[in-house]
TORGUVO-496059 format. One line per field, with one value per residue (C-alpha): residue number from 1; residue in three letters; chain; y, x, z. Coordinates in nm, 2 decimals. Layout:
N
pos <- c(NUM,...)
code <- c(Ala,...)
unit <- c(A,...)
y <- c(Y,...)
x <- c(X,...)
z <- c(Z,...)
//
This chain:
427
pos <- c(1,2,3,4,5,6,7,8,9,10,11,12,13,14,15,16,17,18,19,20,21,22,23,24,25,26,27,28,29,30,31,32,33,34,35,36,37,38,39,40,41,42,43,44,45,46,47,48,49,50,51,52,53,54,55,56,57,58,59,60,61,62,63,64,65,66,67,68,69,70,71,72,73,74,75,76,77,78,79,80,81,82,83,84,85,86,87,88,89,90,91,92,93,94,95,96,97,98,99,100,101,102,103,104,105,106,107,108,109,110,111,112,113,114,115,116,117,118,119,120,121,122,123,124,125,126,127,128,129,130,131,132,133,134,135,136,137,138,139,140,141,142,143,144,145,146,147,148,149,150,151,152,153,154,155,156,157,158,159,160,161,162,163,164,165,166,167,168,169,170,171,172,173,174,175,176,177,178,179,180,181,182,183,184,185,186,187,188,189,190,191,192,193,194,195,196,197,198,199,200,201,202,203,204,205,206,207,208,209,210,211,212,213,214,215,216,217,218,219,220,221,222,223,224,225,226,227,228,229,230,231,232,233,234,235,236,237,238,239,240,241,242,243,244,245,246,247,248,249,250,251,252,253,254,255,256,257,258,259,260,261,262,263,264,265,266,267,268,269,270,271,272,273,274,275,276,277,278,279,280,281,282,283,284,285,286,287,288,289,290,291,292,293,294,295,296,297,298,299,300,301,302,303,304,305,306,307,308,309,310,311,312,313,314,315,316,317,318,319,320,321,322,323,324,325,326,327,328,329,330,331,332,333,334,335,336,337,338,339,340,341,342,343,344,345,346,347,348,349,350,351,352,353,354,355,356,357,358,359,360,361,362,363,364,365,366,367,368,369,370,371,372,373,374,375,376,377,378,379,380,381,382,383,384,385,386,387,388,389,390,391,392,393,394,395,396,397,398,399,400,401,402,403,404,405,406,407,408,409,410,411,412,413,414,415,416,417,418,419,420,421,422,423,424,425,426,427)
code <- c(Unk,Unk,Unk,Unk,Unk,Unk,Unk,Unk,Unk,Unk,Unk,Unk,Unk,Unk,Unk,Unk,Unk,Unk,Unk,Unk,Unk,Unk,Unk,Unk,Unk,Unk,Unk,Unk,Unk,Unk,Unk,Unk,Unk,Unk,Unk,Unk,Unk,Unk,Unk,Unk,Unk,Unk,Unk,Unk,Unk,Unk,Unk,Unk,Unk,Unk,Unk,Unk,Unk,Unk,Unk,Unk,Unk,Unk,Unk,Unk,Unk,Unk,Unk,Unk,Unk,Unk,Unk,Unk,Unk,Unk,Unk,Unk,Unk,Unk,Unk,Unk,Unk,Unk,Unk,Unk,Unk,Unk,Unk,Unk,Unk,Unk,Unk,Unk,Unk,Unk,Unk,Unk,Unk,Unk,Unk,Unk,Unk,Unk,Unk,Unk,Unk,Unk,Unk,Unk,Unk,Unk,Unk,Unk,Unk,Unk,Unk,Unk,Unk,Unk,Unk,Unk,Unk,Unk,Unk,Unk,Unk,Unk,Unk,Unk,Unk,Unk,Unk,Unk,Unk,Unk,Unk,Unk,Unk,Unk,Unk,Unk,Unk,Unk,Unk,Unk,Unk,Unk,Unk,Unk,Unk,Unk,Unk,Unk,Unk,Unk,Unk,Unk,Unk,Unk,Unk,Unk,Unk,Unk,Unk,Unk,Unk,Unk,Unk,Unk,Unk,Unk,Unk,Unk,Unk,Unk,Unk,Unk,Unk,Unk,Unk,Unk,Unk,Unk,Unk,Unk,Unk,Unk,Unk,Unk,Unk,Unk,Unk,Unk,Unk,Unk,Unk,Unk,Unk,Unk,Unk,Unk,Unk,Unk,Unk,Unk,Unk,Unk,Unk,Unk,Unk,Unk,Unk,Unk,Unk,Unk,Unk,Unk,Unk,Unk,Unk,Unk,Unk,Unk,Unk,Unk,Unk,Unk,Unk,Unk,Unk,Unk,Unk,Unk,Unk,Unk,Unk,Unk,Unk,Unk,Unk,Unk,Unk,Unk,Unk,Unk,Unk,Unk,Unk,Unk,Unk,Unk,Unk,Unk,Unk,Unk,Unk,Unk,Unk,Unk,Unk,Unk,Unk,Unk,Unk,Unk,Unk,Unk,Unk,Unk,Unk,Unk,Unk,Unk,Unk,Unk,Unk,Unk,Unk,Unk,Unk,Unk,Unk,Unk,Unk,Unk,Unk,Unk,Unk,Unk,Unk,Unk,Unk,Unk,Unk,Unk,Unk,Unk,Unk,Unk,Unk,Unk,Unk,Unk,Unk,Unk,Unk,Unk,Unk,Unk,Unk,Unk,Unk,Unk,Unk,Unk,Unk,Unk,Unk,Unk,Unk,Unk,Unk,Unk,Unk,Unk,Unk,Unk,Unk,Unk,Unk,Unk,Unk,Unk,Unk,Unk,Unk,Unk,Unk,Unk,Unk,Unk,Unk,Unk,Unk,Unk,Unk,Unk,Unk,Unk,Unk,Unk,Unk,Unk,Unk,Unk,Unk,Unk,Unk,Unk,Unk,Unk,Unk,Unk,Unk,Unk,Unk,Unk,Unk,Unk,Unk,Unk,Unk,Unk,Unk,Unk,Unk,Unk,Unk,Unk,Unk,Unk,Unk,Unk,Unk,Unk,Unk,Unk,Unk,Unk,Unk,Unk,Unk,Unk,Unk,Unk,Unk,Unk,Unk,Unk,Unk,Unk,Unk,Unk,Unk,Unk,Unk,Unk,Unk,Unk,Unk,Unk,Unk,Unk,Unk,Unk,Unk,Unk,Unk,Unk,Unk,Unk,Unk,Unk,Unk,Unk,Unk,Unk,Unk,Unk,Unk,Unk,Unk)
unit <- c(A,A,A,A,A,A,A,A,A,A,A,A,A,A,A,A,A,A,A,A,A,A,A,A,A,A,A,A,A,A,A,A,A,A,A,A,A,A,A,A,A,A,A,A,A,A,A,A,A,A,A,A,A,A,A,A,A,A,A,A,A,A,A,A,A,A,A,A,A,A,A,A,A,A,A,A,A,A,A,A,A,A,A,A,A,A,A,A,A,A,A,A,A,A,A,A,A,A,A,A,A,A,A,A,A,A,A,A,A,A,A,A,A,A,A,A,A,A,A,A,A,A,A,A,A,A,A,A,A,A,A,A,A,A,A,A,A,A,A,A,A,A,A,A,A,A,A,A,A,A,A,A,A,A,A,A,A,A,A,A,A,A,A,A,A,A,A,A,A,A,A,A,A,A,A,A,A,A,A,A,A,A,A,A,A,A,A,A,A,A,A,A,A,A,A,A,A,A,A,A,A,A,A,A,A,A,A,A,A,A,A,A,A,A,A,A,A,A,A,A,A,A,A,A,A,A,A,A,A,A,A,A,A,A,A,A,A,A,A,A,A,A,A,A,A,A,A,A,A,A,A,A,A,A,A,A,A,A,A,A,A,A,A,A,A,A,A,A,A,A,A,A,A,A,A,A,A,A,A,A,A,A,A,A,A,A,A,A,A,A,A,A,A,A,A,A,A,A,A,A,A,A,A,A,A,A,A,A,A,A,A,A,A,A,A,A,A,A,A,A,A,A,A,A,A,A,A,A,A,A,A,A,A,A,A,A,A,A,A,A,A,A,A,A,A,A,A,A,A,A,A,A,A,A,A,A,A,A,A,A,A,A,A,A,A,A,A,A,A,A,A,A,A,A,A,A,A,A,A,A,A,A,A,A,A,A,A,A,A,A,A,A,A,A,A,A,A,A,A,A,A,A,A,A,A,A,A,A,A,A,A,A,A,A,A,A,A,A,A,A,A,A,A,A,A,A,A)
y <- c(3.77,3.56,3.21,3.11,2.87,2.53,2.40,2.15,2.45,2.60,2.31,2.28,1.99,1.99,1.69,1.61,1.35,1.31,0.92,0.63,0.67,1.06,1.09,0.84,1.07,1.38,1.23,1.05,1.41,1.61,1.39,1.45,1.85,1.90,2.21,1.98,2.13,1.83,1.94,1.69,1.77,1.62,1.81,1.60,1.34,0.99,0.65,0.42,0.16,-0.13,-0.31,-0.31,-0.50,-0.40,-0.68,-0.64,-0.44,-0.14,-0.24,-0.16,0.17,0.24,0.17,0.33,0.66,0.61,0.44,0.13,0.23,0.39,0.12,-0.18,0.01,-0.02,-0.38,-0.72,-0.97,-1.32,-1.59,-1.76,-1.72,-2.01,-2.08,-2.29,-2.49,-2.36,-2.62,-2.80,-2.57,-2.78,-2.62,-2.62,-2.41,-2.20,-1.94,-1.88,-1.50,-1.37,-1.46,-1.59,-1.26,-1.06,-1.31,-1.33,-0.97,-0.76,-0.65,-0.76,-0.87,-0.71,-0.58,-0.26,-0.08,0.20,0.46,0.39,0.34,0.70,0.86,0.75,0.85,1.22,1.26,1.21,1.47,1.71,1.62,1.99,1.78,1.55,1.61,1.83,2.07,2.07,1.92,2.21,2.00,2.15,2.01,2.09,2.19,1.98,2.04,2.17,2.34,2.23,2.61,2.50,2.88,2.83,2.50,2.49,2.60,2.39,2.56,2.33,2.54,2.42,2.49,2.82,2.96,2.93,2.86,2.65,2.68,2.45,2.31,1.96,1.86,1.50,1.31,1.10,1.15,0.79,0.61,0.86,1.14,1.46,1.55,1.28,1.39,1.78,1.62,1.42,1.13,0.83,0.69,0.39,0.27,-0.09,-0.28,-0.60,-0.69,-0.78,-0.63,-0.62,-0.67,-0.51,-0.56,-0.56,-0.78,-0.74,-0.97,-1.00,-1.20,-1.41,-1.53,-1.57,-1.85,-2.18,-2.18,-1.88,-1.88,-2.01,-1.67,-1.57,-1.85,-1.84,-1.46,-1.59,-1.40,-1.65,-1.69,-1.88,-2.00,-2.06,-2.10,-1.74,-1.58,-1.57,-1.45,-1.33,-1.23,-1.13,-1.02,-0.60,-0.38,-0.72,-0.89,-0.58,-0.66,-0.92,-0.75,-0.93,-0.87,-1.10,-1.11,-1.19,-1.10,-0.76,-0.64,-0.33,-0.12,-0.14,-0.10,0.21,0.38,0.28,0.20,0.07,0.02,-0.34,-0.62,-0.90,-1.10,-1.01,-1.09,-1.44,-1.48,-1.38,-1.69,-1.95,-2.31,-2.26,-2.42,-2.36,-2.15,-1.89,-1.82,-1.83,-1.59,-1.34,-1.34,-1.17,-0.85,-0.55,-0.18,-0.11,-0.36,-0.24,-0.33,-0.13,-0.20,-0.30,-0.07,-0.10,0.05,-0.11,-0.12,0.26,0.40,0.74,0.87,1.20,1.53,1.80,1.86,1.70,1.34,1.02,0.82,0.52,0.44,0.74,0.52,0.20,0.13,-0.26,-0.54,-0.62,-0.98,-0.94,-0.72,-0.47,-0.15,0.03,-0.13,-0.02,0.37,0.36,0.22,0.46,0.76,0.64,0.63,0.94,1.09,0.96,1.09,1.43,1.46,1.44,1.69,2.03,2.20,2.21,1.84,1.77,1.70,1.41,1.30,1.23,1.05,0.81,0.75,0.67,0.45,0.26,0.21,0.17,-0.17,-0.29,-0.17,-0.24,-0.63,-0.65,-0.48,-0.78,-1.02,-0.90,-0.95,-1.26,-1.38,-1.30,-1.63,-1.81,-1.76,-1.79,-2.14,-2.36,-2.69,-2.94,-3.01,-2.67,-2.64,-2.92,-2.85,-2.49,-2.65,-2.90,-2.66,-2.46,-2.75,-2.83,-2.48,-2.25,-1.91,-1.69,-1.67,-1.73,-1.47,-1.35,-1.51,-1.42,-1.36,-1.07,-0.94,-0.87,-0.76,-0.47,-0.24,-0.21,0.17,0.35,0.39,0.13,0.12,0.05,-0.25,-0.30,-0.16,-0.43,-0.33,-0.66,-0.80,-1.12,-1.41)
x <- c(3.04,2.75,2.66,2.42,2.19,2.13,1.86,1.84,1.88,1.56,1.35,0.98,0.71,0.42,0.22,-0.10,-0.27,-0.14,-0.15,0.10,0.23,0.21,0.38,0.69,0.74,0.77,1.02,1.25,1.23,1.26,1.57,1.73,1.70,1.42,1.11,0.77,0.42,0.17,-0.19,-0.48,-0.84,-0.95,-0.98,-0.75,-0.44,-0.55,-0.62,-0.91,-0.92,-0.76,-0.48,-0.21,0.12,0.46,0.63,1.03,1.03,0.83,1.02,1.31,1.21,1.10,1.41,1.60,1.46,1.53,1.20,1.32,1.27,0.94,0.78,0.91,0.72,0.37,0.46,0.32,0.55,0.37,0.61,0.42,0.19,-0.05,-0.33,-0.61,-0.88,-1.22,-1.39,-1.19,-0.95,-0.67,-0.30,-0.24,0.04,0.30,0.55,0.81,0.80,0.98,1.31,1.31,1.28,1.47,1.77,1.72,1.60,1.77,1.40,1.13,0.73,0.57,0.17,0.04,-0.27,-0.27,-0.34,0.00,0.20,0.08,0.15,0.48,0.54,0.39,0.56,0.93,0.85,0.69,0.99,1.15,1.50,1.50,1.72,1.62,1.34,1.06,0.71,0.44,0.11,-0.22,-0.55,-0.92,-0.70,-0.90,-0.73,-0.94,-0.77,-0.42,-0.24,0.04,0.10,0.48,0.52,0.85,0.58,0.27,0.05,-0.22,-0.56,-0.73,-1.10,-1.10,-0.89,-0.54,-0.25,0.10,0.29,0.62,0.91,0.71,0.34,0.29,-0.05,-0.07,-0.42,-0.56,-0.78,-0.98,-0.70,-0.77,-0.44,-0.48,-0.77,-0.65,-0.34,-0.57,-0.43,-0.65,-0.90,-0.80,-1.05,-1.22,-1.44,-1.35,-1.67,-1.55,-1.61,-1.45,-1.56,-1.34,-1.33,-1.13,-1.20,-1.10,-0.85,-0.96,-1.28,-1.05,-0.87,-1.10,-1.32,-1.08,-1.25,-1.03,-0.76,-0.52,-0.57,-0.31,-0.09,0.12,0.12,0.04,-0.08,-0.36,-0.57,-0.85,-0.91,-1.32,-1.50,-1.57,-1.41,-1.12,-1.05,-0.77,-0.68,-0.39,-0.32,-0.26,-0.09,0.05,-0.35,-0.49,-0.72,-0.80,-0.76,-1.05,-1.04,-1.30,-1.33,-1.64,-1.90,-2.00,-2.36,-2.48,-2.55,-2.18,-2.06,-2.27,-2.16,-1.82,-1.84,-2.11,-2.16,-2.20,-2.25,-2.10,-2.42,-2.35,-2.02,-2.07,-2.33,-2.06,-1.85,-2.17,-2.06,-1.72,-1.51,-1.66,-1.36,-1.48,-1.76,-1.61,-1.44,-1.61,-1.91,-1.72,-1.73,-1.85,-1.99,-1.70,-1.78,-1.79,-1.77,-1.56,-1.62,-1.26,-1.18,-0.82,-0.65,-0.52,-0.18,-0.09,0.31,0.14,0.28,0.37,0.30,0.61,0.69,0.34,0.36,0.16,0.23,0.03,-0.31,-0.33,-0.14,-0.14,-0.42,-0.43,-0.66,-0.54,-0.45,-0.10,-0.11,0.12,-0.04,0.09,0.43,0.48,0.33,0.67,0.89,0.78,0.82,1.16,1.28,1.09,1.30,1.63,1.58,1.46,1.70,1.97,1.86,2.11,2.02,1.74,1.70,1.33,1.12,1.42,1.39,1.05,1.10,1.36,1.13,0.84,1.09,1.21,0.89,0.60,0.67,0.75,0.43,0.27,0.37,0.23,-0.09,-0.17,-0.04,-0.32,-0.59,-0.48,-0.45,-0.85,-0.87,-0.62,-0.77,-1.13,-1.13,-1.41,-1.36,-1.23,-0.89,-0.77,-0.81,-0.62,-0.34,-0.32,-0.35,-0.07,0.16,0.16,0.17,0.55,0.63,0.57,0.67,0.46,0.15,-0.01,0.24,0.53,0.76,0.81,1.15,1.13,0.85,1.02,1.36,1.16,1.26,1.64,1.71,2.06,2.15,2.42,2.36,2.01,2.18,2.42,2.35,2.31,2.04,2.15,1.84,1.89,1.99)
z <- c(-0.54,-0.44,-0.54,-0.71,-0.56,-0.70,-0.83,-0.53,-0.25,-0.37,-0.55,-0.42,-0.46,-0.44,-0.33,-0.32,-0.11,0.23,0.24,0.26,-0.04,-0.05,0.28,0.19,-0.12,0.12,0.39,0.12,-0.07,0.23,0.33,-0.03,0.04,-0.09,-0.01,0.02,0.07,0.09,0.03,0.18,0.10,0.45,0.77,0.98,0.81,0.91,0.76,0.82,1.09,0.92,0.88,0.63,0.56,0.44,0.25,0.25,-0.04,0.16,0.46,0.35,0.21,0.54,0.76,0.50,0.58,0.94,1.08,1.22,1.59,1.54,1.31,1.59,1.86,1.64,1.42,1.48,1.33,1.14,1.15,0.86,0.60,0.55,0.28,0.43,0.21,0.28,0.33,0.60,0.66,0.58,0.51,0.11,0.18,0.40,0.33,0.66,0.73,1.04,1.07,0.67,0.56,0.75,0.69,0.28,0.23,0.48,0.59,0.77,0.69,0.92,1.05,1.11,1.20,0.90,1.13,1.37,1.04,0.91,1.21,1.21,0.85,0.96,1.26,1.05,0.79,1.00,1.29,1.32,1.43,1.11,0.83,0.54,0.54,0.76,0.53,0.52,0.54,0.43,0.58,0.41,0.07,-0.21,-0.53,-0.83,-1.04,-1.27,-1.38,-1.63,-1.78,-1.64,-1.76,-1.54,-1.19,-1.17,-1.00,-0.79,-0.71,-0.37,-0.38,-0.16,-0.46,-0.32,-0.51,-0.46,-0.71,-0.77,-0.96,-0.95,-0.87,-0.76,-0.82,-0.50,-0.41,-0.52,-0.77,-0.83,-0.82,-0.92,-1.02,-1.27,-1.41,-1.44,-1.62,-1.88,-1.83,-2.00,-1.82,-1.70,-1.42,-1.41,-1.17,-1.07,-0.97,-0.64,-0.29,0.00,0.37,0.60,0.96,1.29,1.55,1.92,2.05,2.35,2.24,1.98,2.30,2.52,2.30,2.27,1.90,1.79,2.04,1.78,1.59,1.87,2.01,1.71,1.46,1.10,0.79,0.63,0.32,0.33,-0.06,-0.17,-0.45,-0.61,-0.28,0.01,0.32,0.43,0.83,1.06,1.40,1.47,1.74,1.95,1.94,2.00,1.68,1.42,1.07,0.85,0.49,0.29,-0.08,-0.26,-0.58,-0.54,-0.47,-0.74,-0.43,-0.31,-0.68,-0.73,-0.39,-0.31,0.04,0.21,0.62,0.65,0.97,1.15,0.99,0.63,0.63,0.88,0.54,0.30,0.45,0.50,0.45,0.56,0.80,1.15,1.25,0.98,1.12,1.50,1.40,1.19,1.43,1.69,1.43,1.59,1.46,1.22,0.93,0.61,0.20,-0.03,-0.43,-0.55,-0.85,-1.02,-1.25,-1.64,-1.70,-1.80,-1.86,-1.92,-1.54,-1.61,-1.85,-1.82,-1.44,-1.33,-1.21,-1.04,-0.80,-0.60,-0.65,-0.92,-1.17,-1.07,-0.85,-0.79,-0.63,-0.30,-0.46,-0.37,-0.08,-0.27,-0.26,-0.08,-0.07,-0.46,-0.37,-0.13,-0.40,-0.60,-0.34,-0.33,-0.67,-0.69,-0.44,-0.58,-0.92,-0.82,-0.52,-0.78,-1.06,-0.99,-1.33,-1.55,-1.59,-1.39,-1.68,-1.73,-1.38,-1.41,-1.73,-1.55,-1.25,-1.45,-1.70,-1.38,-1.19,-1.45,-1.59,-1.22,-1.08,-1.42,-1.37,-1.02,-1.10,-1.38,-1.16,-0.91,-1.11,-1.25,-0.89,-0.83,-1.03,-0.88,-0.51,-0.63,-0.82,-0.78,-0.68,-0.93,-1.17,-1.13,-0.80,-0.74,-0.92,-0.77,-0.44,-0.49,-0.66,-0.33,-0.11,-0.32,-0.17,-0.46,-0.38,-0.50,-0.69,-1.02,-1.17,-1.00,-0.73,-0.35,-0.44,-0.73,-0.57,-0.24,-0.36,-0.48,-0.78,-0.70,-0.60,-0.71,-0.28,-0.23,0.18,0.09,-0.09,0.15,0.47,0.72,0.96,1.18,1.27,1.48,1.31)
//
């Protein structure tokens, strides 16, 4: 007599939204066992020209699903992190990264362009040699429709009128997720009022004027803290590009549209009054600046409804005030992964439940602490200033809110060699 086959041998998810966070969820599914059919409403899978950093908590996500070689060939390692005044540019504070983290966390901090680090998530779930089944990725497939008849087979509706139905539909598809939405999930959106500048730089002119050569004799991640605004910058693919993200008040036309093309002159403006090394250095911006209106999300345990869940931005979109973004869309994917991978009966709609039980108040606590940290970078000059500047110069770890330390042990996953596993970085 035949057996019957488990739950596990023919489970499907669906995800939607093919970004950082979307992608992690596949592989760490797909290497569990489980059927994945990613749906991305753009034409080609990609991310925008900008950096991005994985604190150890993502890191070790990552080379726990078998990355490590792929993510060294694309990484640029800081050795520090530093927080300059911005007036003089004086050092208030620095946190050791390189060799610090790899030795206290079992993972490392490391720099990527977004673009290389996607492609190497891709290539792993769509790898016809990896373990598990081969992710089915859909281009030009916007979602539109939410068909819960089956309660147990969500069915997502892309906008030609074709339907994927599954045992589980994801929401990864970002702040303003669609999935969400078609759930009815609160609305949870706010404006900072906050922009951002983004830009990269090309190395080659940072190291060819002695004014900005130090950008690349020694790899740092730095915050520059001003009155009302910061800047923050880092080196990409080996000094291949400056990463420049700069902070400041929001214009309405920026709020109202998003994004907005920008220039090396407005964001040399944004910055007037600085150091003379800011502007050394954000002059040499080419075609590719732009603003981005910085949107987050409130603090929100409403995650899932039946066998439809969120993940990333569309729950727990934060400002970039702790550079955690993405890192807790990949914790999530992975607790994701290890609850579902381990359902074998008719126990999903509990799975869910324990992923959003273990991750919503850990995500919750880093989106407040991100916002709360908009002041804390952006104090004017005076008494608290000072004290925030002396507190870090004593070697506080961390932030206004949380600590280097909880932060980048990340939400602790069930996988003991995740725990244990030593990945023997040099010592």
């Amino acid at each position: 007599m035949a057996s019957t086959p488990s739950l596990t041998q023919s489970f499907e998810v669906t995800v939607v939204g093919g970004g950082l966070g979307g992608l992690t969820a596949a592989l760490a599914l797909r290497q569990r066992g489980v059927r994945v059919t990613v749906l991305e409403q753009a034409s080609e899978l990609g991310e925008i020209g900008a950096g991005i950093q994985t604190a150890p908590n993502a890191s070790r996500i990552l080379l726990g699903l078998g990355l490590r070689a792929q993510l060294a060939a694309i990484r640029t390692e800081p050795l520090d992190q530093v927080r300059r005044r911005w007036k003089d540019g004086s050092v208030i504070g620095l946190t050791p990264l390189g060799e610090f983290c790899k030795r206290n966390y079992n993972a490392p901090y490391w720099h990527y362009h977004r673009a290389d680090l996607h492609r190497v998530i891709l290539n792993a779930c769509v790898d016809p040699n990896g373990p598990g089944p081969v992710v089915v990725v859909r281009t030009d497939s916007k979602v539109t429709g939410l068909d819960r008849t089956d309660p147990a087979r969500p069915v997502a509706v892309t906008a030609d009128g074709t339907r994927y139905a599954g045992d589980v539909l994801i929401g990864a598809d970002g702040i303003r997720s669609a999935v969400r939405d078609l759930m009815g999930a609160p609305d949870t959106l706010e404006f900072s009022g906050e922009m951002a500048f983004r830009a990269l730089i090309p190395g080659d002119l940072v190291a060819a004027d002695p004014a900005t050569r130090w950008l690349v004799d020694r790899y740092q991640s730095t915050i520059w803290y001003g009155p009302d605004r910061h800047l923050v910058h880092y080196m990409i693919r080996q000094g291949e590009f400056l990463n420049v993200v700069g902070c400041v008040p929001c214009t309405d036309e920026v709020a109202e549209k998003w994004t907005v093309a920008s220039s090396a002159e407005a964001l040399v403006e944004a910055f007037a009054g600085w150091d003379d090394r800011v502007p050394a250095m954000l002059s040499k911006a080419k075609e590719d600046v732009a603003c981005f209106a910085l949107y987050h999300r409130r603090r929100d345990p409403v995650w899932m409804d039946g066998h439809v869940a969120l993940l990333g931005d569309s729950c727990h979109a934060m400002l970039p005030y702790q550079a955690q973004g993405a890192s807790q869309a990949m914790e999530d994917a992975a607790v994701l992964a290890e609850e579902l991978g381990r359902v074998t009966g008719a126990g999903i709609e509990g799975a869910l439940r324990r992923y959003v039980d273990r991750r919503a108040k850990h995500a919750g606590m880093v989106q407040e602490a991100s916002v709360r940290n908009m002041a804390f970078y952006h104090l004017p000059d005076g008494p608290e200033q000072e004290a925030r500047d002396e507190l870090l110069r004593r070697g506080f770890t961390g932030e206004s809110d949380v600590s280097y330390d909880w932060l980048w042990s990340g939400t602790p996953l069930d996988d003991p060699d995740l725990g244990a596993f030593a990945y023997q970085f040099a010592r």
